[in-house]
RODO-2510 file (C-alpha; in nm, 4 decimals, decimal comma):
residues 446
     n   res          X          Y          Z
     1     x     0,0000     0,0000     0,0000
     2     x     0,1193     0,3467    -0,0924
     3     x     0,2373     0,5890     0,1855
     4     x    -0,0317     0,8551     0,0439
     5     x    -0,2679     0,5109     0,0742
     6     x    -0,1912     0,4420     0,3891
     7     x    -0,2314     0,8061     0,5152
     8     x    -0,5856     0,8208     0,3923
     9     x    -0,7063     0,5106     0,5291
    10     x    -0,5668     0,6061     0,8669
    11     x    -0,7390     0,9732     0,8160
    12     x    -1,0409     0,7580     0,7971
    13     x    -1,0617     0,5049     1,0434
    14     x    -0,9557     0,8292     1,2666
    15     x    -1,2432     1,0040     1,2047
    16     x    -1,5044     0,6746     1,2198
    17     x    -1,3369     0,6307     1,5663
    18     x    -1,3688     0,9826     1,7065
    19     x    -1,7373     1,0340     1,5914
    20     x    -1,8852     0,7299     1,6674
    21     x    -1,7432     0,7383     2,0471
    22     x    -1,6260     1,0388     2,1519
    23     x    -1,3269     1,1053     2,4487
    24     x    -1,3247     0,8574     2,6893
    25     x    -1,6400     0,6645     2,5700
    26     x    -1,4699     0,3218     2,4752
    27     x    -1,6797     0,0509     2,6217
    28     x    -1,7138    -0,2718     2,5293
    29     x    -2,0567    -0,3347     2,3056
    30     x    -2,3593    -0,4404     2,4488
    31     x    -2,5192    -0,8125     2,4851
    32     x    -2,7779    -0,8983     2,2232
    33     x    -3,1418    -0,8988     2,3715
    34     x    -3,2333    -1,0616     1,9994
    35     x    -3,1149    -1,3948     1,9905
    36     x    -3,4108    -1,5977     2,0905
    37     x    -3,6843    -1,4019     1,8963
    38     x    -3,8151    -1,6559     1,6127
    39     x    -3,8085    -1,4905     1,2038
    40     x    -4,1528    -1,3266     1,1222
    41     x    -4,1282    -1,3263     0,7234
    42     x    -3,8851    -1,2837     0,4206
    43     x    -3,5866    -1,1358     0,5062
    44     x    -3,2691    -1,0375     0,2789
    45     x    -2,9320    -1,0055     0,3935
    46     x    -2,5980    -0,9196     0,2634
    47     x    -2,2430    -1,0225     0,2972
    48     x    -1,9544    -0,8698     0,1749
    49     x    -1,6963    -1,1340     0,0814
    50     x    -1,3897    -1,2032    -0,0756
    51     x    -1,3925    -1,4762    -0,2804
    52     x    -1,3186    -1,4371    -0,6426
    53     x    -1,2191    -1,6847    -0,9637
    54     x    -1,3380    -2,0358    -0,8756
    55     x    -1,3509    -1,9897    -0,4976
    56     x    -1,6131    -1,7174    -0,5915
    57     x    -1,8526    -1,9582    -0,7829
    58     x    -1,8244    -2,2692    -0,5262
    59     x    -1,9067    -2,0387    -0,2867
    60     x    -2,2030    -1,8440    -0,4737
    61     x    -2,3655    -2,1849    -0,5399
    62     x    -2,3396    -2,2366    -0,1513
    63     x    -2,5424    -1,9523    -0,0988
    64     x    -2,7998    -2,0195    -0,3132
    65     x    -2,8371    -2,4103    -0,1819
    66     x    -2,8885    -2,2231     0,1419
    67     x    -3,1361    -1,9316     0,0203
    68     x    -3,3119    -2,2302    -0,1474
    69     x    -3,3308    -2,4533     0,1423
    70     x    -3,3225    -2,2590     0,4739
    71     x    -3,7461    -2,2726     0,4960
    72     x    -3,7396    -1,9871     0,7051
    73     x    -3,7766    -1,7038     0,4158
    74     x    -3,3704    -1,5954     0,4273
    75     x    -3,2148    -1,5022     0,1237
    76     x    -2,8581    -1,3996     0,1409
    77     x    -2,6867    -1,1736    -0,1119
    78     x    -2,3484    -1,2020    -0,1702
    79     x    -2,1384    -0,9462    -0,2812
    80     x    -1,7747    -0,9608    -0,3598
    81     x    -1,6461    -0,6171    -0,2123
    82     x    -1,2429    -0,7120    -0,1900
    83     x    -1,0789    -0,5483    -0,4943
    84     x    -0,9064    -0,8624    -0,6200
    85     x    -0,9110    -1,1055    -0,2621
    86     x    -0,7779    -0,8626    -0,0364
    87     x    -0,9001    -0,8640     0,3152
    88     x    -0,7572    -0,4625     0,2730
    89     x    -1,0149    -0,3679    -0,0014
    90     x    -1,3209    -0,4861     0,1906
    91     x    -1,1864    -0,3193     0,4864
    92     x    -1,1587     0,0123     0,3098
    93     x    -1,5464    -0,0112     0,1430
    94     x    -1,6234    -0,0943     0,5110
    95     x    -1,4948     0,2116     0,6645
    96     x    -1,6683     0,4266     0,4414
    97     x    -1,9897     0,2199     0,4958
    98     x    -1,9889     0,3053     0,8196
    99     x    -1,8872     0,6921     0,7623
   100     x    -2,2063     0,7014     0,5322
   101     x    -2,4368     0,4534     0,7889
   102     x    -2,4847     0,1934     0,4804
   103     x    -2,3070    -0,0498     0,5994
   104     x    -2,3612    -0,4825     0,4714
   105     x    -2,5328    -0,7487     0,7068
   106     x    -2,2521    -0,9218     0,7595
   107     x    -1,8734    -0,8818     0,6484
   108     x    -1,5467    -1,0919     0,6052
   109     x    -1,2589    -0,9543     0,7559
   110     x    -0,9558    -1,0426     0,9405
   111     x    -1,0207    -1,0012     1,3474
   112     x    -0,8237    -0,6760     1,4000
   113     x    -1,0249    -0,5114     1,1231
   114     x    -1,3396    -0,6244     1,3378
   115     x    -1,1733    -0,4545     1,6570
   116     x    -1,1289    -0,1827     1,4592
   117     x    -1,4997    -0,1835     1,3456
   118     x    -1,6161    -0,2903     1,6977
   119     x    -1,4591     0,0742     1,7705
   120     x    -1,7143     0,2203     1,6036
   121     x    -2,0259     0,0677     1,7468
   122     x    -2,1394    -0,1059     1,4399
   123     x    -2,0676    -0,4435     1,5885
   124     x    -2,3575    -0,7695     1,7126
   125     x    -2,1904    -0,9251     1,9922
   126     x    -2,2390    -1,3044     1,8831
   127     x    -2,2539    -1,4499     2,2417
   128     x    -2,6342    -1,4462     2,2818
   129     x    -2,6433    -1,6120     1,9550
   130     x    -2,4086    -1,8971     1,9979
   131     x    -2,5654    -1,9594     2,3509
   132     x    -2,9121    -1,8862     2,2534
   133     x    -3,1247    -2,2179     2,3487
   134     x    -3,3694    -2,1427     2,0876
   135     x    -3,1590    -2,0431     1,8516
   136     x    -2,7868    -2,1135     1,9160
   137     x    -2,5445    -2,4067     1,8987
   138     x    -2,5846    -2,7508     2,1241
   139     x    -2,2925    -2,7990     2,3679
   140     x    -2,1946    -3,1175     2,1428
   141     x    -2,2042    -2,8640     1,8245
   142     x    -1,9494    -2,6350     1,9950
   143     x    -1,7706    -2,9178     2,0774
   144     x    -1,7138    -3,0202     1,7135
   145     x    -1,5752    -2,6796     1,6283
   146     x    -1,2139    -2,6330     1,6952
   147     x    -1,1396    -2,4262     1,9753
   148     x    -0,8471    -2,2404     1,8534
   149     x    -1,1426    -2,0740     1,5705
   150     x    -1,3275    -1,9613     1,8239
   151     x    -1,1089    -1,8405     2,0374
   152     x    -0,9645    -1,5983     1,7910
   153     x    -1,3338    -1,4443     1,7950
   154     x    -1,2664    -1,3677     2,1458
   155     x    -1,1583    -0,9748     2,1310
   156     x    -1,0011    -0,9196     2,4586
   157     x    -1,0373    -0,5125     2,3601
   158     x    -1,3962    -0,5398     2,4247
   159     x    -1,4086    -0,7863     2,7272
   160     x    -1,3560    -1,1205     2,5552
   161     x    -1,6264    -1,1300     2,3846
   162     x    -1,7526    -1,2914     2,0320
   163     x    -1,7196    -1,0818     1,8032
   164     x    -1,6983    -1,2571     1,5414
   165     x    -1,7183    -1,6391     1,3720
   166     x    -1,4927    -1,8576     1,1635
   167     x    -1,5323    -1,8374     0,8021
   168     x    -1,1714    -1,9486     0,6399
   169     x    -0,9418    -2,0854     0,8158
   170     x    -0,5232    -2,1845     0,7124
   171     x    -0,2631    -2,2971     0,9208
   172     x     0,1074    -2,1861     0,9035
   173     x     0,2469    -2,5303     0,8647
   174     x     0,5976    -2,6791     0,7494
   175     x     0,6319    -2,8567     0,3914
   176     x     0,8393    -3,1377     0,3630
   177     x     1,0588    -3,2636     0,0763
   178     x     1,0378    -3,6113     0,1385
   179     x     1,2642    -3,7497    -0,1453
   180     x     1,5450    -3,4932    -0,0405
   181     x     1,5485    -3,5707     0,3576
   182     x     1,5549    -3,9067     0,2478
   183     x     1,8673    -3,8848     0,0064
   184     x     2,0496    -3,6631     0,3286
   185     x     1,9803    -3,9679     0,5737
   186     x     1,6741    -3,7855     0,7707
   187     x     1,3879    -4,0654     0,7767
   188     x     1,1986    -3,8596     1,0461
   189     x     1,1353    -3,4848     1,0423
   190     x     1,3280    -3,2676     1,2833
   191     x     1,1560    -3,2368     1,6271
   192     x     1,3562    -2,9899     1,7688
   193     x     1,4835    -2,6366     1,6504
   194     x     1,8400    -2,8046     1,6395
   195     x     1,7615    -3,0724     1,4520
   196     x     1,5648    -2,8592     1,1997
   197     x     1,8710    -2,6439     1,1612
   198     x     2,1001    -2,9472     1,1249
   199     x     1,8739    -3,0813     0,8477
   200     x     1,8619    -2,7546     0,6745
   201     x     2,2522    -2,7178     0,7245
   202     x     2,2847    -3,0447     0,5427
   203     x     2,0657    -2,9312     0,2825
   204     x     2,3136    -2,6823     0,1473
   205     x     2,4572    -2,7407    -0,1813
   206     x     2,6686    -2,5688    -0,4255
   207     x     2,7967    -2,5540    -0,7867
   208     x     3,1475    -2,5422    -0,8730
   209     x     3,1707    -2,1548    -0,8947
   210     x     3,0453    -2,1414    -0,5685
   211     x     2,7029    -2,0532    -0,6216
   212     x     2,4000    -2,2272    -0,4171
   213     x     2,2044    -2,4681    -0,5485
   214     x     2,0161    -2,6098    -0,3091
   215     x     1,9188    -2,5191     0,0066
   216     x     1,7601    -2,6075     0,3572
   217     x     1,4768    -2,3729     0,4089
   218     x     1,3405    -2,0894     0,2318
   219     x     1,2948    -1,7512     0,4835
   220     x     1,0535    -1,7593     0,7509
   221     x     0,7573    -1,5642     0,7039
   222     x     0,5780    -1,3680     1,0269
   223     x     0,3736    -1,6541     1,1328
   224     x     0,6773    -1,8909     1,1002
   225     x     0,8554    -1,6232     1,3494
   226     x     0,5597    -1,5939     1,6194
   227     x     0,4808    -1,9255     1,5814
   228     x     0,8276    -2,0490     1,6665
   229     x     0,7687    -1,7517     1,9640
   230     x     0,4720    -1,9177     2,0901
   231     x     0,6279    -2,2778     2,1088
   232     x     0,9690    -2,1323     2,2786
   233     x     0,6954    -2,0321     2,5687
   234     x     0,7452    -1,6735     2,4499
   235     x     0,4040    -1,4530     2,3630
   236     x     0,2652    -1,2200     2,0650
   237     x     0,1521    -0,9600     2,2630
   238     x     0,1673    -0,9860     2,6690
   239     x    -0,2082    -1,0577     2,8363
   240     x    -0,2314    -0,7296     2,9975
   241     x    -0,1884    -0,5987     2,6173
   242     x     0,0746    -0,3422     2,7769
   243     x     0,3056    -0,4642     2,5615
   244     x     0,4686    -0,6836     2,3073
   245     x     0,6215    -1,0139     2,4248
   246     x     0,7708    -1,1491     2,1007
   247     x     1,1008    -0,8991     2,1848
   248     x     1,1830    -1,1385     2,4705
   249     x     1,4710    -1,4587     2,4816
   250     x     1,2528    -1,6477     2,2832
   251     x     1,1730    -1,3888     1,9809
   252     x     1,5672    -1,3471     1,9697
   253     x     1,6404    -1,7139     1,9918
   254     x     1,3858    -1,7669     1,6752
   255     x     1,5213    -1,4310     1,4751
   256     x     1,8882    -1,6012     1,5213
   257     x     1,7887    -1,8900     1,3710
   258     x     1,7123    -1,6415     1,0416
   259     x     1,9763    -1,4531     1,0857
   260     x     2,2138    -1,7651     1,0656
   261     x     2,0541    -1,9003     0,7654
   262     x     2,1424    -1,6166     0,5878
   263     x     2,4544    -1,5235     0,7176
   264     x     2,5410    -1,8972     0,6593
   265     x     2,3982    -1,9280     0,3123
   266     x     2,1541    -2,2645     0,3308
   267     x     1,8106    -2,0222     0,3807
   268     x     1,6731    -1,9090     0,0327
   269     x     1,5415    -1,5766     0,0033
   270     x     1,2378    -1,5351    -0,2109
   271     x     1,0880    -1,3141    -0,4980
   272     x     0,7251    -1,3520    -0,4332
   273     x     0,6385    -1,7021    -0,4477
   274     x     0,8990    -1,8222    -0,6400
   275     x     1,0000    -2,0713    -0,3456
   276     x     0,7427    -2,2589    -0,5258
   277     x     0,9701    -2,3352    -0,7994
   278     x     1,2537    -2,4314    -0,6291
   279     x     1,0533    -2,6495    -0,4212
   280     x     0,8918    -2,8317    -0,7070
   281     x     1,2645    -2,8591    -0,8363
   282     x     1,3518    -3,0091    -0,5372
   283     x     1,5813    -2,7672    -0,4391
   284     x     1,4548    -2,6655    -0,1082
   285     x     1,4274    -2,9315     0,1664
   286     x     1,1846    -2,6962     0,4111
   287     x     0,9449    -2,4473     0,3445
   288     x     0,7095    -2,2490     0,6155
   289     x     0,4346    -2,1573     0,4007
   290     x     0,0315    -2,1587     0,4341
   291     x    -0,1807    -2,4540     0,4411
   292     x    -0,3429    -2,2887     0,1390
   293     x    -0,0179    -2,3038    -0,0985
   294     x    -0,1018    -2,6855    -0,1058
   295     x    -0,2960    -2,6127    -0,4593
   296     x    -0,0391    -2,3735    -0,5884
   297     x     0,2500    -2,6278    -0,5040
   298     x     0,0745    -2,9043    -0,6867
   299     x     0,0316    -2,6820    -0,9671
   300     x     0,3551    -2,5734    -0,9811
   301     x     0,4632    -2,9485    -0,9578
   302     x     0,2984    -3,0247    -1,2954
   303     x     0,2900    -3,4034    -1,2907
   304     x     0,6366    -3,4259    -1,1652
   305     x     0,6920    -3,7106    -0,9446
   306     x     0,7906    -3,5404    -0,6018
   307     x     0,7352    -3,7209    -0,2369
   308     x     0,6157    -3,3855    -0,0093
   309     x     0,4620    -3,3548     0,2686
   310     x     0,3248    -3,1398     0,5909
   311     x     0,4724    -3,2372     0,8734
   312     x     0,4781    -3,0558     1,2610
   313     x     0,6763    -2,7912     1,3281
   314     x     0,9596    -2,8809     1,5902
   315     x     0,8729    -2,8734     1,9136
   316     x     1,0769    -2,6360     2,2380
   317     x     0,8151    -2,7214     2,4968
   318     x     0,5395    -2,4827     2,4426
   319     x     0,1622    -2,5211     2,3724
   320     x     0,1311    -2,4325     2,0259
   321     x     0,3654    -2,5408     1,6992
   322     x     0,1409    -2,2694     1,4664
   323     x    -0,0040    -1,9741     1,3959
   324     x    -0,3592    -1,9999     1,2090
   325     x    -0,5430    -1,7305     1,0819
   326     x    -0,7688    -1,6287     0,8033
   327     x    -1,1202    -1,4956     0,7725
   328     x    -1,4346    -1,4665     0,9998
   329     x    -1,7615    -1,3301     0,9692
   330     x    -1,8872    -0,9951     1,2057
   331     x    -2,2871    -0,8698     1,1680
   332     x    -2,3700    -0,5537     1,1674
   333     x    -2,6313    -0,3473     1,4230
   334     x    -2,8873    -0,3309     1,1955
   335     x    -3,2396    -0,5263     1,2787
   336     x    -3,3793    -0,7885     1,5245
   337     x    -3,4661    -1,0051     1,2203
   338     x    -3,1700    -0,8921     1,0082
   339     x    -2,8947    -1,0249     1,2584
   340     x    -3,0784    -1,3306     1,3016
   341     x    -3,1402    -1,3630     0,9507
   342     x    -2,7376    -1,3722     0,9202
   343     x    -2,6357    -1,5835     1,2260
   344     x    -2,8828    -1,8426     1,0766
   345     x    -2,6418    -1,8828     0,7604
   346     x    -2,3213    -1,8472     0,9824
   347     x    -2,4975    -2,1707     1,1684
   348     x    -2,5551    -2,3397     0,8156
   349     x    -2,2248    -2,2298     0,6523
   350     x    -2,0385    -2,3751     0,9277
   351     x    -2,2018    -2,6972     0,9869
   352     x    -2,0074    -3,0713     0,9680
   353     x    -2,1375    -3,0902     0,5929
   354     x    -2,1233    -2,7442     0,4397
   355     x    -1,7549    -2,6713     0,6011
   356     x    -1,6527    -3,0419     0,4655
   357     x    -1,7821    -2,9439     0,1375
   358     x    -1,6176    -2,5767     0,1060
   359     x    -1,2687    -2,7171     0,2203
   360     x    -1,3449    -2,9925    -0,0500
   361     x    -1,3928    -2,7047    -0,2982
   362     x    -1,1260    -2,4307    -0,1125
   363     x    -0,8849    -2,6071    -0,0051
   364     x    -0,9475    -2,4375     0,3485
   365     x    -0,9133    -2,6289     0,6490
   366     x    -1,2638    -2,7354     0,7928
   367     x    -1,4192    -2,5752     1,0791
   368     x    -1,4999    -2,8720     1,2339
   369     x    -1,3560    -3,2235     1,3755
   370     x    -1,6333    -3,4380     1,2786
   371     x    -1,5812    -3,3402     0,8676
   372     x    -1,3345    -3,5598     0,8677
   373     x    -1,6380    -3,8081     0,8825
   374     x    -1,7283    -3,6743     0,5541
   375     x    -1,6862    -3,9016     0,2530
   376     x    -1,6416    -3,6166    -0,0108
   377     x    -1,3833    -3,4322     0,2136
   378     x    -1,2285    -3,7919     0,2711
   379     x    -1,2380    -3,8483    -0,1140
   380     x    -1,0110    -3,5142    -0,2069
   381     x    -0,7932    -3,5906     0,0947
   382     x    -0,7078    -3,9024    -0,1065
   383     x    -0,6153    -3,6890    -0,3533
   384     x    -0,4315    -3,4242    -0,1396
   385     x    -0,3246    -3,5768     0,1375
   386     x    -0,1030    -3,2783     0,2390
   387     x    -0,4607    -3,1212     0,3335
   388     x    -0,5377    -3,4247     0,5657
   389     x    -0,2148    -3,3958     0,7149
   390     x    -0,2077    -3,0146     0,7651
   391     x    -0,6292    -3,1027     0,9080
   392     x    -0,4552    -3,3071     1,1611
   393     x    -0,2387    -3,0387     1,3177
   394     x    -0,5294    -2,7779     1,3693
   395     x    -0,5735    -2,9152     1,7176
   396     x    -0,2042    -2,7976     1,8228
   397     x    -0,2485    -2,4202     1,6609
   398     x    -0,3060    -2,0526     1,7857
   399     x    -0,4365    -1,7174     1,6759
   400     x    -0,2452    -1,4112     1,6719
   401     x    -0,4249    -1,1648     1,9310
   402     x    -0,7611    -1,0094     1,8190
   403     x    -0,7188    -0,6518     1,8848
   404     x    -0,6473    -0,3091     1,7326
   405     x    -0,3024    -0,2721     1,6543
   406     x    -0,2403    -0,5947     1,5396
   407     x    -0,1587    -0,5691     1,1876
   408     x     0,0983    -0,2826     1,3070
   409     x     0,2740    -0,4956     1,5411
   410     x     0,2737    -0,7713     1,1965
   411     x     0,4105    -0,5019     0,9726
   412     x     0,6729    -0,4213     1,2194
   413     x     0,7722    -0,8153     1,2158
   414     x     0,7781    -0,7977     0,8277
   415     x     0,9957    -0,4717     0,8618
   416     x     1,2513    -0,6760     1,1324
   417     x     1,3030    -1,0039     0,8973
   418     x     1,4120    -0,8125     0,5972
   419     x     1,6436    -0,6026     0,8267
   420     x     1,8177    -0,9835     0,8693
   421     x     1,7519    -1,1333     0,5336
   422     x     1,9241    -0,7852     0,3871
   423     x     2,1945    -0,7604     0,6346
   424     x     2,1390    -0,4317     0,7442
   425     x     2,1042    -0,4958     1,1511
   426     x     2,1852    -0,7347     1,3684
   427     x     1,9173    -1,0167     1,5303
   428     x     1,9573    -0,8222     1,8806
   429     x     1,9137    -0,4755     1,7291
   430     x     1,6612    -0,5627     1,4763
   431     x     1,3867    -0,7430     1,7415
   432     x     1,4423    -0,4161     2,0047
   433     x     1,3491    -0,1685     1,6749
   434     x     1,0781    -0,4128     1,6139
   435     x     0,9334    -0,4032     1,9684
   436     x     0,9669    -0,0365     1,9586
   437     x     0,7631     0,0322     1,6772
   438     x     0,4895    -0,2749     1,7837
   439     x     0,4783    -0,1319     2,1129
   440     x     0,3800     0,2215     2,0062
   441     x     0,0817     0,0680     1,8048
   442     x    -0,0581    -0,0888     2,0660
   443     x    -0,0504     0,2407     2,2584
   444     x    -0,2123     0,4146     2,0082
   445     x    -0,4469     0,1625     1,9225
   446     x    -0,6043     0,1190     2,2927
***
């Protein structure tokens, strides 16, 4: 985004923020007295989306199985507001929605766009719903969705509560070049940090001019990094939300690991997704990429006859081995029936047999534990089992913190790792710049 870009977009957000609460009026928004009414005639909704190409059409036929089929007089309209996929365009039409009071039923985002719209008063807390015993999800229902989704709908801003539901979800996960560990003597993958940077050392090859060939790992990317933060016992962003906690021994233990990669030559450093490449040419033995590259690797792979895989990420002792993210759904204050209308396709869209079949047709992980069950989702995992085996690790992931701020405190990650990967600072002196600049987001996003 363009500095003039970026200047305008925080102009606006600044003024949605100061008009719609005023000096000192931040409060966290009110419980739903809705949830258990019962729909009273036709009602049309809309949801601003994201989904484009083929996505776009597997997902518009969703919605009209659903307006076709929901009995209760719903009809859902869909409408692709992202500018080409990004979560950045839809947040951009949102804020000027809510300038001009026009805003959708329901919208995708990521969850620290919803904070930031939750700052505005325009958001239905979703507790009622989920709870509601007329309306809301069984105990056993809850259950089956996994808890790391709906936890990151938990905005600790606004006093832990749902703010939001899961809508497409991806894991940070580690890709495996089976073929290649197995020609350097590696039958297992590496299960701790030590051994992953042994195998990756080992990796390393060269041509006779000197040049690299091959190599162990291509550069982590900012979930790799908090991720690796997490599972050193470290923390994103410390509970109180005073401050960062990636800047502590275990953010400099994982940025060292980088900065030795590159210093030492066996880490490649990407152009865009060109790690795709070398990893279909079998010239990278690791790669920390999103669950979601699974399609673009097999495409890049074209028939060739590569052994890959996801595996876990190596374990130092702490709860979580990755970062998962993606989008959720938020409704807007609008009308008893309207909200309703909405969380009654949020229900339906994320059921065992409608989240089966969009991760059949996405490549997104489910929602749920008991799709697995589901013979069409079991079918493509045949086909892909990297999907199965990145499903299997959702149980061991964790969001990044739903608040304001957040995608401040990301850029300033983003900002640190090419400080490494181009040399120009030191691990120590890069993470403390880092913190700095993370740290005064948070401040000025409480």
């Amino acid at each position: 985004m363009g500095t003039m870009r970026k200047v305008l977009l925080v102009t606006a957000i600044a003024a949605i923020l100061v008009g719609a609460c005023g000096p000192g009026q931040e409060t966290a928004p009110a419980a739903s007295t809705d949830a258990d009414i019962s729909l009273s005639g036709p009602v049309e909704v809309t949801l601003w989306h994201n989904q484009t190409g083929v996505l776009a059409k597997a997902f518009n036929d969703m919605v009209a199985e659903f307006n076709s089929t929901n009995g209760k007089g719903i009809t859902v309209k869909g409408e692709d507001q992202s500018s080409g996929n990004s979560y950045t365009g839809i947040y951009q039409k949102m804020l000027g929605a809510i300038q001009a009071g026009a805003t959708p039923d329901m919208v995708v985002a990521v969850e620290n766009q919803v904070a930031d719209y939750a700052k505005a008063g325009v958001i239905v807390e979703l507790d009622p719903y989920i709870n509601s015993a007329k309306n809301g999800l069984s105990k056993e229902s809850l259950a089956d969705i996994y808890k790391p989704y709906l936890e990151s709908g938990k905005y600790p801003q606004y006093g832990n509560k749902s703010l939001s539901f899961p809508f497409v979800k991806s894991l940070e996960v580690l890709y495996r070049n089976d073929d290649l560990a197995k020609e350097l003597g590696f039958a297992a993958p590496p299960k701790t940090w030590d051994e992953f940077e042994k195998q990756a050392k080992a990796a390393l090859k060269t041509d006779a001019t000197g040049k690299v060939t091959r190599w162990g790992v291509s550069t982590f990317s900012i979930d790799t990094f908090l991720g690796q933060v997490m599972n050193r016992g470290g923390s994103i962003v410390k509970a109180d939300l005073s401050a960062v906690g990636f800047d502590g021994k275990e953010g400099l233990a994982s940025l060292q690991i980088l900065e030795r990669c590159v210093n030492e030559g066996w880490c490649y450093i990407p152009k865009g997704f060109d790690w795709q490449d070398r990893f279909a040419e079998g010239n990278l033995l690791y790669v920390g990429a999103t669950s979601t590259s699974i399609g673009f690797i097999i495409d890049t792979l074209k028939g060739k006859a590569l052994n890959w895989s996801v595996v876990p990420w190596p374990d130092a002792g702490g709860a979580a081995k990755q970062i998962q993210f993606g989008g959720v759904v938020a409704l807007t204050k609008t009308t008893p029936q309207k909200q309703l209308a909405s969380w009654e396709f949020l229900k339906w869209f994320g059921d065992s047999k409608q989240t089966a079949r969009w991760a059949s047709a996405s490549g997104y992980m489910p929602l749920r534990a008991s799709a697995a069950n589901d013979q069409a989702l079991k079918d493509y995992w045949a086909k892909r089992p990297q999907s199965k085996q990145a499903f299997d690790l959702i149980p061991g992931s964790v969001a990044g913190p739903s608040i304001r701020g957040y995608q401040e405190i990301r850029d300033s990650i983003a900002e640190m790792e090419t400080k490494i990967t181009t040399k120009k600072a030191k691990a120590e002196d890069a993470l403390a710049a880092a913190a700095t600049r993370a740290n005064t987001a948070l401040k000025d996003n409480k």
